[in-house]
ZADO-1210 file (C-alpha; in nm, 4 decimals, padded with zeros to 6 digits):
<atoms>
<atom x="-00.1889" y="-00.6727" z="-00.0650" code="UNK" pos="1"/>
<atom x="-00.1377" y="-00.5427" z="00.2972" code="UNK" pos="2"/>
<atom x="-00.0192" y="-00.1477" z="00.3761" code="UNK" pos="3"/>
<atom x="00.3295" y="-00.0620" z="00.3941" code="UNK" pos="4"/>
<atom x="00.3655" y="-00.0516" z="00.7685" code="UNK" pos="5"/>
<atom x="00.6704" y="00.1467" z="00.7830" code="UNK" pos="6"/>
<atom x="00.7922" y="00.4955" z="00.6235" code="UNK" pos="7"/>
<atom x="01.1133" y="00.5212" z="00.4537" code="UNK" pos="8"/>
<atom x="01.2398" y="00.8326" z="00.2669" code="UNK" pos="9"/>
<atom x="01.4475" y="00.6278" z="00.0144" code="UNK" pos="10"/>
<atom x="01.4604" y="00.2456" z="-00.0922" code="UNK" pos="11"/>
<atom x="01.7813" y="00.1723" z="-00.2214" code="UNK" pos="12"/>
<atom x="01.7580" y="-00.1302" z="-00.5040" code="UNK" pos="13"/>
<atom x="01.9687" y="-00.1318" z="-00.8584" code="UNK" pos="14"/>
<atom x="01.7710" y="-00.4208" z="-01.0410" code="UNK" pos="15"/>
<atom x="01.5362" y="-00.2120" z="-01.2624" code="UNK" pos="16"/>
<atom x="01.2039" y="-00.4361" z="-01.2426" code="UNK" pos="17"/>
<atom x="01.2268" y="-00.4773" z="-00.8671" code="UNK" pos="18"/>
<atom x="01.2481" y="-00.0730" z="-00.8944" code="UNK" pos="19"/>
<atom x="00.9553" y="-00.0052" z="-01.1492" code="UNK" pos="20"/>
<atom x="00.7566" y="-00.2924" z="-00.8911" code="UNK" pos="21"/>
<atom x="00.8596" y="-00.0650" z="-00.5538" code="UNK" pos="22"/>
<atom x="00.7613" y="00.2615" z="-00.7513" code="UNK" pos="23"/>
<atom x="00.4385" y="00.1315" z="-00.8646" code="UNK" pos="24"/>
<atom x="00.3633" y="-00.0563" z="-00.5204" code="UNK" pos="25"/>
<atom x="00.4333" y="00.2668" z="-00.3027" code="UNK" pos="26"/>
<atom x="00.1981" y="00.4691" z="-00.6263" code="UNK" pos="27"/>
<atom x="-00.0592" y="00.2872" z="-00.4947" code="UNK" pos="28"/>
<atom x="-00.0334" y="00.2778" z="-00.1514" code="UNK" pos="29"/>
<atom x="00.0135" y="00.6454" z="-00.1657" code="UNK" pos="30"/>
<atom x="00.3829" y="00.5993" z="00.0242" code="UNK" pos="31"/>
<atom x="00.6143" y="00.8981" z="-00.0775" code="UNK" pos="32"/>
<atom x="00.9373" y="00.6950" z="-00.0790" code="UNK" pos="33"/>
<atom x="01.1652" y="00.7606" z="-00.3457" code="UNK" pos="34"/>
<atom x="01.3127" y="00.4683" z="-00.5018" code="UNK" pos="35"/>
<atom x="01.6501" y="00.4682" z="-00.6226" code="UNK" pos="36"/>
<atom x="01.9751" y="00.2685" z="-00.7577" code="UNK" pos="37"/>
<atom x="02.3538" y="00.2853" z="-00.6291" code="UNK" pos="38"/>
<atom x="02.4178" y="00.5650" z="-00.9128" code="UNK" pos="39"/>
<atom x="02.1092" y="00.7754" z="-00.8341" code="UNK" pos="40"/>
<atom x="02.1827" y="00.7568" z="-00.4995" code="UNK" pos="41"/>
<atom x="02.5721" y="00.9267" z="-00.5388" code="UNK" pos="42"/>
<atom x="02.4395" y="01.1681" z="-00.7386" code="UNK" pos="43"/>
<atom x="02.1805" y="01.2717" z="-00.5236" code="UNK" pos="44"/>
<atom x="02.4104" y="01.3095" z="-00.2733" code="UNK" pos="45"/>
<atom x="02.6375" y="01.5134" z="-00.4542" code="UNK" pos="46"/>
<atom x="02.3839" y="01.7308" z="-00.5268" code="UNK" pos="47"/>
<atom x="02.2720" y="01.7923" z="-00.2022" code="UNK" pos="48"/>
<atom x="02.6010" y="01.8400" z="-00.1159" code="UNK" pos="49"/>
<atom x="02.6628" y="01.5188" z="00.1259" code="UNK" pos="50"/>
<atom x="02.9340" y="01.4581" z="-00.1286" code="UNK" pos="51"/>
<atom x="03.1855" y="01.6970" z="-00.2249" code="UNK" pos="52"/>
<atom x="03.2819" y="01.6047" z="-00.6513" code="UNK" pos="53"/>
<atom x="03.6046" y="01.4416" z="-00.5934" code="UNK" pos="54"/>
<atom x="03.4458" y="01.2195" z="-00.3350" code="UNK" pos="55"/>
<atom x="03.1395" y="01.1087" z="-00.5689" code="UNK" pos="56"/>
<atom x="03.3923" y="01.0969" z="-00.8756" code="UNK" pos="57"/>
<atom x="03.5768" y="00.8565" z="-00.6611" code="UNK" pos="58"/>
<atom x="03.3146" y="00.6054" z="-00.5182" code="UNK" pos="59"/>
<atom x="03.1426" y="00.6430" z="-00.9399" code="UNK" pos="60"/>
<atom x="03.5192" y="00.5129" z="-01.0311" code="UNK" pos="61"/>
<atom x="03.5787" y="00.2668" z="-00.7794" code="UNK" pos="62"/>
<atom x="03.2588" y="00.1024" z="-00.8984" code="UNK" pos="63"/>
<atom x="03.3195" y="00.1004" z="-01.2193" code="UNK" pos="64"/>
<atom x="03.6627" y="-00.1126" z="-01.1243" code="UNK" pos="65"/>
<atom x="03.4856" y="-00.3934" z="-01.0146" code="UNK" pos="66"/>
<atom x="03.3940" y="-00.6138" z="-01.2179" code="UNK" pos="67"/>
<atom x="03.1470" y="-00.8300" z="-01.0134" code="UNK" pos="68"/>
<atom x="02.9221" y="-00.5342" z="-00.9643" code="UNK" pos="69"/>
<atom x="02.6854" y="-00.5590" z="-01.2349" code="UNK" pos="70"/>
<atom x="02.5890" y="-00.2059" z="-01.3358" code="UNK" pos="71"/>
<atom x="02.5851" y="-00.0992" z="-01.6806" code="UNK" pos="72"/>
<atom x="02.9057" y="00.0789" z="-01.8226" code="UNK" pos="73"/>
<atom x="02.7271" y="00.3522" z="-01.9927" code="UNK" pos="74"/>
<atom x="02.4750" y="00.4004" z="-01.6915" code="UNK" pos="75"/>
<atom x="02.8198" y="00.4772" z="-01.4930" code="UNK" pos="76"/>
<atom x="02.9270" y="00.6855" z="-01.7217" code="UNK" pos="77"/>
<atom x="02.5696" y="00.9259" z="-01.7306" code="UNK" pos="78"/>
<atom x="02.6606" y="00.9313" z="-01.3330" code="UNK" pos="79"/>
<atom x="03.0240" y="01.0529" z="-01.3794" code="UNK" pos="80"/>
<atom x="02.9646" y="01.3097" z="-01.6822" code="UNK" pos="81"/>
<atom x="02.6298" y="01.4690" z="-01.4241" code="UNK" pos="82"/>
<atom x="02.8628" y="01.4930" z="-01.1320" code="UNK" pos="83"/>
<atom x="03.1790" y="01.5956" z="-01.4117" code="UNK" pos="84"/>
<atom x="02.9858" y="01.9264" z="-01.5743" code="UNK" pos="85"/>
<atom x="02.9037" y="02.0716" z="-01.2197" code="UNK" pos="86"/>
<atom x="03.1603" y="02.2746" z="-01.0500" code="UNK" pos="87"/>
<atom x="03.2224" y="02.1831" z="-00.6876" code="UNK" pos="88"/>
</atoms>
């Protein structure tokens, strides 16, 4: 398998075996990308403070609403209660 010829801070995929593949792909290549989904990704940002609460709670919500984006119900609702119990 060639080398990862670029560096990237985050890779952005929800399926989870193409994530557990990335993850153990950059393992061994020794790449310090981060691998995360949609939800992660929010909630990361809200932590960091990219996104204020109201904003995440929003975007968490409006996914949740739609119906043709396949992410589990109760994985949305982990994301909400995280970004719910912090104060903003």
């Amino acid at each position: 398998m060639s080398q990862i010829p670029e560096h990237a801070d985050w890779l952005l995929v929800d399926d989870l075996r193409a994530r557990n593949l990335a993850e153990e792909i950059f393992s061994d290549q020794g790449a310090k990308t981060r691998v995360r989904g949609t939800l992660g990704l929010l909630v990361e940002a809200f932590r960091q403070g990219v996104l204020s609460q109201v904003e995440t709670l929003g975007r968490l919500r409006s996914l949740d609403a739609h119906p043709e984006i396949w992410l589990h119900k109760s994985l949305i609702e982990w994301a909400i209660s995280a970004v719910s119990k912090h104060s903003d």
